[in-house]
Backbone as a ProteinNet text record, in pm:
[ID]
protein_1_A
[PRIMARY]
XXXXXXXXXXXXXXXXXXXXXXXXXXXXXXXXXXXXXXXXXXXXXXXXXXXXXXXXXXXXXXXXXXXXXXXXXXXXXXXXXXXXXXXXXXXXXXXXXXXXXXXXXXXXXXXXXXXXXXXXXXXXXXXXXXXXXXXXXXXXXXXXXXXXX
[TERTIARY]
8856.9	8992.1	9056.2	8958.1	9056.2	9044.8	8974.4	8967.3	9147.8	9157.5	9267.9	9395.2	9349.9	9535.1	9530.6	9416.3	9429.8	9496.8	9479	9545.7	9672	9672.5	9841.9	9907.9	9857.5	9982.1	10010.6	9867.3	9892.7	9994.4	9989.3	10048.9	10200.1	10273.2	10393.1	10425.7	10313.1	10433.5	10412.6	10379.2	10378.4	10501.7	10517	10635.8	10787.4	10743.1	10871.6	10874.2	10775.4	10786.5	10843.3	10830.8	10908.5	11044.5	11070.4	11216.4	11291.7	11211.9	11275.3	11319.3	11236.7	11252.8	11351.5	11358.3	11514.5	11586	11615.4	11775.8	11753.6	11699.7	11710	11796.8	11724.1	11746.7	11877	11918.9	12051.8	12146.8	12125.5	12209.9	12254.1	12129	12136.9	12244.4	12222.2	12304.7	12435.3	12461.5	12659	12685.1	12617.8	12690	12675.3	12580.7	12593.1	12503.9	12452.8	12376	12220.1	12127	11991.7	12008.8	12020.3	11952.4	11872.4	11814.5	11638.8	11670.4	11593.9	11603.9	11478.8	11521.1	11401.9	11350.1	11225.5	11156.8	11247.6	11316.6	11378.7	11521.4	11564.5	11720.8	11658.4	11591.8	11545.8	11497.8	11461.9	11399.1	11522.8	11620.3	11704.3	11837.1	11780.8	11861.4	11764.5	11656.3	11589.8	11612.2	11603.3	11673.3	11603.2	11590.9	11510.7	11431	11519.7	11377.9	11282.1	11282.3	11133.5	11086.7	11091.9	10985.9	10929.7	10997.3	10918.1	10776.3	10738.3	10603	10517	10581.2	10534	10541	10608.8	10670.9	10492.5	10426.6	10316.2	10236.6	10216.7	10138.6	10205.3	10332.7	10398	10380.6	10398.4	10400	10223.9	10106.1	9972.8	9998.4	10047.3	10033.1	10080.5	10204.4	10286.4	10277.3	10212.2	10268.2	10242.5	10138.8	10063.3	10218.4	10250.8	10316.6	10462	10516.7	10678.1	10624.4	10503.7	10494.6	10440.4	10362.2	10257.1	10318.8	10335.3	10340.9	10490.8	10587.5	10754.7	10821.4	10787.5	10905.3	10850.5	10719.5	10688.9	10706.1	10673.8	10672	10780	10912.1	11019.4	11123.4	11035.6	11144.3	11091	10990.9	10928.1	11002.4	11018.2	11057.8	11029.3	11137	11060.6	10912.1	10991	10894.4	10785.2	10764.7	10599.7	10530.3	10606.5	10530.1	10444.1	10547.6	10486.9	10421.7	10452.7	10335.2	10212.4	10194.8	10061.8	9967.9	10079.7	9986	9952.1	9984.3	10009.4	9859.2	9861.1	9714.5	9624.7	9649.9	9536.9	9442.1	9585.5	9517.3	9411.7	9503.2	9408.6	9293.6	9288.4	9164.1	9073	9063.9	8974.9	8926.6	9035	8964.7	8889.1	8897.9	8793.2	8654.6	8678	8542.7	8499.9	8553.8	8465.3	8399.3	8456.7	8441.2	8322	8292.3	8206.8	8061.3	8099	7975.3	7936.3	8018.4	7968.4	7869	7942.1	7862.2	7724.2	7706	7536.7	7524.5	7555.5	7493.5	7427.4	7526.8	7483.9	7380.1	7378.2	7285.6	7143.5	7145	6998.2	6951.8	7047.4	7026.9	6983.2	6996.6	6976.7	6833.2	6819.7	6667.4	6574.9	6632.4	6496.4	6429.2	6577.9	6582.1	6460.8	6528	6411.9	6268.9	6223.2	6088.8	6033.5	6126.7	6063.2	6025.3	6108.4	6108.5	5959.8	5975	5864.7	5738.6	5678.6	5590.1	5572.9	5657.1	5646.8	5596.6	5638.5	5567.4	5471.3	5373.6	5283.5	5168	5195.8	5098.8	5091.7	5234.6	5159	5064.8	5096.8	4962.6	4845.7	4815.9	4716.8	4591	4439.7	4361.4	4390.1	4309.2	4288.3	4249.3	4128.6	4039.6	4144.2	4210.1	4299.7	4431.1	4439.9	4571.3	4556.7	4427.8	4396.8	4455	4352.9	4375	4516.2	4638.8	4714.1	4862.9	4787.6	4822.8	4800.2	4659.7	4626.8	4680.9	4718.4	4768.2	4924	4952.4	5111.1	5108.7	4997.7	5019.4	4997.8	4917.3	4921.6	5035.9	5159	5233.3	5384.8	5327	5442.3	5409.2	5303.4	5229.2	5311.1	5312.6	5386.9	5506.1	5580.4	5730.2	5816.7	5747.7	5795.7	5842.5	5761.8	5699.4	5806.1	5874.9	5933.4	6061.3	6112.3	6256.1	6358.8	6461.1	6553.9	6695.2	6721.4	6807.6	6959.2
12076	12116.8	12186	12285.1	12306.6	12215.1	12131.5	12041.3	11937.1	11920.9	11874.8	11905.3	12083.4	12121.9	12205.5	12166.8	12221.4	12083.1	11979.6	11804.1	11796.2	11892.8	11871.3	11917.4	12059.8	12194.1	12109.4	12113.3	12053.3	11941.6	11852	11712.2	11760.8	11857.4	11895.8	11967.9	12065.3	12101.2	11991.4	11925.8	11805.7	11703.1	11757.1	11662.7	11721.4	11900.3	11945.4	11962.6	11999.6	11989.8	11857.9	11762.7	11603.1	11622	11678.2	11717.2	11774.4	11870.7	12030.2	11969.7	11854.1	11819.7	11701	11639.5	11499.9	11577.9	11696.3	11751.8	11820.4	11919.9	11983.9	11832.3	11760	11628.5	11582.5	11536.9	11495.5	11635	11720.4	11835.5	11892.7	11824.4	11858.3	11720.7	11594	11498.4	11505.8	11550	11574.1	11662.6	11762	11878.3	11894.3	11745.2	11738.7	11855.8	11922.3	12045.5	12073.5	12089.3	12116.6	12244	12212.2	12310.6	12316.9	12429.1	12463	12559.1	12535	12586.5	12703.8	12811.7	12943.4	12987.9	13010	13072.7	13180.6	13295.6	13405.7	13358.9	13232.4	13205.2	13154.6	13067.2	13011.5	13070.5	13199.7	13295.4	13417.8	13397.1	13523.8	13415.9	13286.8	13191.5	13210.6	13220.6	13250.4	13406.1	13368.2	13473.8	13555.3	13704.8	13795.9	13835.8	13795.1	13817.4	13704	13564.9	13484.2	13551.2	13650.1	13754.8	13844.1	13914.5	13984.2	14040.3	13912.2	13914.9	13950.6	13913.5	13927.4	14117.5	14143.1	14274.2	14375.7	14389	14449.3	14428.4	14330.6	14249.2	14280.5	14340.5	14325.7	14490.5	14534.5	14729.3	14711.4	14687.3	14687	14649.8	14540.3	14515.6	14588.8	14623.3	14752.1	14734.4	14812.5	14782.7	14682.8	14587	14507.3	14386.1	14401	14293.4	14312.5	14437.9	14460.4	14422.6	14508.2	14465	14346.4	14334.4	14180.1	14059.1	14069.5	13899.3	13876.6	13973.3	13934.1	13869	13956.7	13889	13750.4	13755.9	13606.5	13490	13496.9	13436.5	13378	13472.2	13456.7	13382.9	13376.7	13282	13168.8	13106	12953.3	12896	12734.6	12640	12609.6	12613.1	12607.4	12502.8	12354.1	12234	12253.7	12328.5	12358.2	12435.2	12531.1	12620	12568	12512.6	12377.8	12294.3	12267.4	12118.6	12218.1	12310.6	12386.2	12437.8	12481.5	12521.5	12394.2	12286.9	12100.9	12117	12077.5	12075.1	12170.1	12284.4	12325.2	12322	12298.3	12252.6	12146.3	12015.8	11926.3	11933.2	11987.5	11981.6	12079.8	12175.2	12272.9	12198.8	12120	12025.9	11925.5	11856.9	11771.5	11896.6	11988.8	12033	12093.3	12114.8	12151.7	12045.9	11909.5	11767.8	11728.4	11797.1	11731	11831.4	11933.6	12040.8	11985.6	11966.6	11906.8	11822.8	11697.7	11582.9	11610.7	11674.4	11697.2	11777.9	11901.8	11945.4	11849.3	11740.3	11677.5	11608.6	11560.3	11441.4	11478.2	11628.7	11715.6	11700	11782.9	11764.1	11678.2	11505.7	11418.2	11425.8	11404.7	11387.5	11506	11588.7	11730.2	11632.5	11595.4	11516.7	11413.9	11344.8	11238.3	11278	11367	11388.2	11466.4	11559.5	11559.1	11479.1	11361.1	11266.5	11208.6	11189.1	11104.9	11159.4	11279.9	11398	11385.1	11401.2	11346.3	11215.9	11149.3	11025.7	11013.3	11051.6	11071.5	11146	11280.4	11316.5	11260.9	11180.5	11093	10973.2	10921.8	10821.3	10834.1	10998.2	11039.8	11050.9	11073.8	11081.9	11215.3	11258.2	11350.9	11475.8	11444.7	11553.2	11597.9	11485.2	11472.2	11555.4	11567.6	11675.1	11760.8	11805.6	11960.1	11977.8	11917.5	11975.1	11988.6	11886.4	11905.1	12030.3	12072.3	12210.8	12322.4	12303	12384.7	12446.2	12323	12349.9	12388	12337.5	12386.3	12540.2	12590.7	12713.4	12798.5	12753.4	12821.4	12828.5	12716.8	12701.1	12786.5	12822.3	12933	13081.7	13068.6	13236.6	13237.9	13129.3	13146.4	13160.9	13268.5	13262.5	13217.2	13180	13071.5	12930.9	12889.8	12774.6	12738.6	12819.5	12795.9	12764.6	12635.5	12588.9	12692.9	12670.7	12768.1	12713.4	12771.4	12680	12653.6
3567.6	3536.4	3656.9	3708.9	3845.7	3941.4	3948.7	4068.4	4020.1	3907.2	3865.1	3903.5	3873.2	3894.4	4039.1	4104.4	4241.5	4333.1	4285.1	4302.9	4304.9	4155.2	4088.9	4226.2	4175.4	4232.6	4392.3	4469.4	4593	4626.3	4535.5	4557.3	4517.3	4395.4	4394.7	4494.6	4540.5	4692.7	4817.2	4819.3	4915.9	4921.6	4776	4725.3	4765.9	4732.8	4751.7	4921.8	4973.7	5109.3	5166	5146.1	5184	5148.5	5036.2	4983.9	5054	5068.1	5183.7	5308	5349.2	5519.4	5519.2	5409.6	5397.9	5364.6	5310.4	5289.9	5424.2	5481.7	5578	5702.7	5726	5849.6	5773.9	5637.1	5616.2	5584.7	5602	5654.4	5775.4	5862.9	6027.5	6062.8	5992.3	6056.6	6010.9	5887	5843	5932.5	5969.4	6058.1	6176	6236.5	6397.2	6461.8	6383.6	6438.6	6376.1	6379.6	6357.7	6282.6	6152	6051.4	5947.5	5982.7	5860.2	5822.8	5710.6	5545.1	5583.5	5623.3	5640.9	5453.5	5481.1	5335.8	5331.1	5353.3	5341.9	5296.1	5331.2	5254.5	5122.3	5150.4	4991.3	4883.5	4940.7	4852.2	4803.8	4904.1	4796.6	4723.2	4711.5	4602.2	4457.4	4465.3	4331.2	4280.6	4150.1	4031.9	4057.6	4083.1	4058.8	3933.4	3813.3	3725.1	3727.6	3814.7	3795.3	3873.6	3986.2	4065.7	4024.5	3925.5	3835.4	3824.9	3860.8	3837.8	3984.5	4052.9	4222.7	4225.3	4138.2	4208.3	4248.7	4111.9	4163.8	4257.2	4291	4407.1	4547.1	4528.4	4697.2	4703.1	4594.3	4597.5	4610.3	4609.8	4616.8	4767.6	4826.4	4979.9	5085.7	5027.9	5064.5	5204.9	5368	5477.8	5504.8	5476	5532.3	5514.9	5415.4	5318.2	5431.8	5466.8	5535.2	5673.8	5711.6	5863.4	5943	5853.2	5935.5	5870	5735.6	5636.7	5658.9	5567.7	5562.2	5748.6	5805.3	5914.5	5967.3	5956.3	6011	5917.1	5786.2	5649.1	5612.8	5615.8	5569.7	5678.4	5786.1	5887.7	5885.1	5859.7	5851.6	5773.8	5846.9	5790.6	5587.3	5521.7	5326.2	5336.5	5434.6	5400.4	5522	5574.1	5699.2	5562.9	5527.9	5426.6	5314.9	5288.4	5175	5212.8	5286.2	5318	5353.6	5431	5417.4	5319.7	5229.4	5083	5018.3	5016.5	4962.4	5025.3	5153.7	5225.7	5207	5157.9	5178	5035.3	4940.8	4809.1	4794.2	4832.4	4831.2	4901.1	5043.5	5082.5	5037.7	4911.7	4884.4	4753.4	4717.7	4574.3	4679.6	4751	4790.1	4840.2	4924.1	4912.8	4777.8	4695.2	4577.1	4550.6	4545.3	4459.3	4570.8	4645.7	4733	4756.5	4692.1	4667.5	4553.2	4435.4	4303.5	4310.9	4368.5	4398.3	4429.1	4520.4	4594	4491.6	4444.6	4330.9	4226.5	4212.2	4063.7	4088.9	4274.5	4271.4	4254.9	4320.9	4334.8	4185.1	4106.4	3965.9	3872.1	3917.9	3875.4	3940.1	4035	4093.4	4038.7	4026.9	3936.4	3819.2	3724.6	3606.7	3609.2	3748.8	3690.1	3743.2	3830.2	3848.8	3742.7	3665.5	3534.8	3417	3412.1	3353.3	3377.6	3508.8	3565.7	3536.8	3567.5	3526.3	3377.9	3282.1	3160.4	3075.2	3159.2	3125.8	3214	3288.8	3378.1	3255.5	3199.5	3105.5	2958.8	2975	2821	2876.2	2986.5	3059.1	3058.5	3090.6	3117.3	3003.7	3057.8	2922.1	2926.4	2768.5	2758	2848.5	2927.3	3012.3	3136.3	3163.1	3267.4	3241.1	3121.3	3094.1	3046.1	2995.3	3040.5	3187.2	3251	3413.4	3456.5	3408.1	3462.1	3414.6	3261.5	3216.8	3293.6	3327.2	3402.1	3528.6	3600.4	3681.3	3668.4	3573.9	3518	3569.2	3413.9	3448.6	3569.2	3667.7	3806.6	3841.8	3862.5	3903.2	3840.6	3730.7	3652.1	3713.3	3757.5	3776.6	3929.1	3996.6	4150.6	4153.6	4182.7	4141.1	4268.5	4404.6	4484.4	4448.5	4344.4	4284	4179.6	4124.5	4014.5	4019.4	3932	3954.4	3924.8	3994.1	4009.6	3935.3	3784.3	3721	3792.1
[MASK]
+++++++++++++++++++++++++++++++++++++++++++++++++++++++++++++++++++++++++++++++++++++++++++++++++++++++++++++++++++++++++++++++++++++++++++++++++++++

């Protein structure tokens, strides 16, 4: 599910970032002049109560947030901004989707050597699976030894 809406979210600002950069270029060409859409204009066009919610988060960042983040933040291009968070979405869902993967595959292979081991002591005779209880249990007593769920 988050690998999902880490796809989504990414791929809608990718979208709005493409947006941001054809009005920005057919705004630069009606007016003969090169103009961009800074995060700081675009941001005092949104309503103050959908910020609302930002408000605690910027009073918690407090200098860090006026001195280091706002003046550089708020002068970037809307669609660089966007297209960065777009990318960086998608590429954190592919590395999850790609930790998974080897996770699952390891997982599958535990599976089947237990599998395999299993049907190994129903093969076995009797005398023969004592011994290999036996050795089970050594192998529980080693806590090197022991699978790690």
């Amino acid at each position: 599910m988050a690998r999902l809406l880490s796809r989504f979210i990414g791929l809608i600002s990718l979208t709005a970032a493409l947006t941001y950069f054809i009005y920005d270029g057919a705004r630069s060409f009606m007016n003969q002049t090169v103009q961009i859409s800074s995060v700081g204009s675009t941001w005092e066009n949104i309503p103050k109560s959908w910020l609302a919610w930002l408000q605690p988060v910027i009073e918690r960042l407090g200098d860090v947030w006026y001195r280091d983040i706002q003046p550089y933040f708020l002068k970037q291009p809307v669609w660089l901004v966007l297209a960065i968070v777009g990318a960086v979405l998608i590429w954190a869902k592919e590395e999850v989707s790609a930790r998974a993967r080897r996770r699952e595959a390891l997982h599958n292979r535990v599976g089947d050597l237990e599998k395999t081991v299993a049907e190994l002591k129903n093969a076995v005779d009797p005398p023969l699976q004592k011994r290999l209880k036996a050795i089970e249990r050594k192998l529980e007593q080693m806590p090197q030894m022991r699978r790690v769920a």
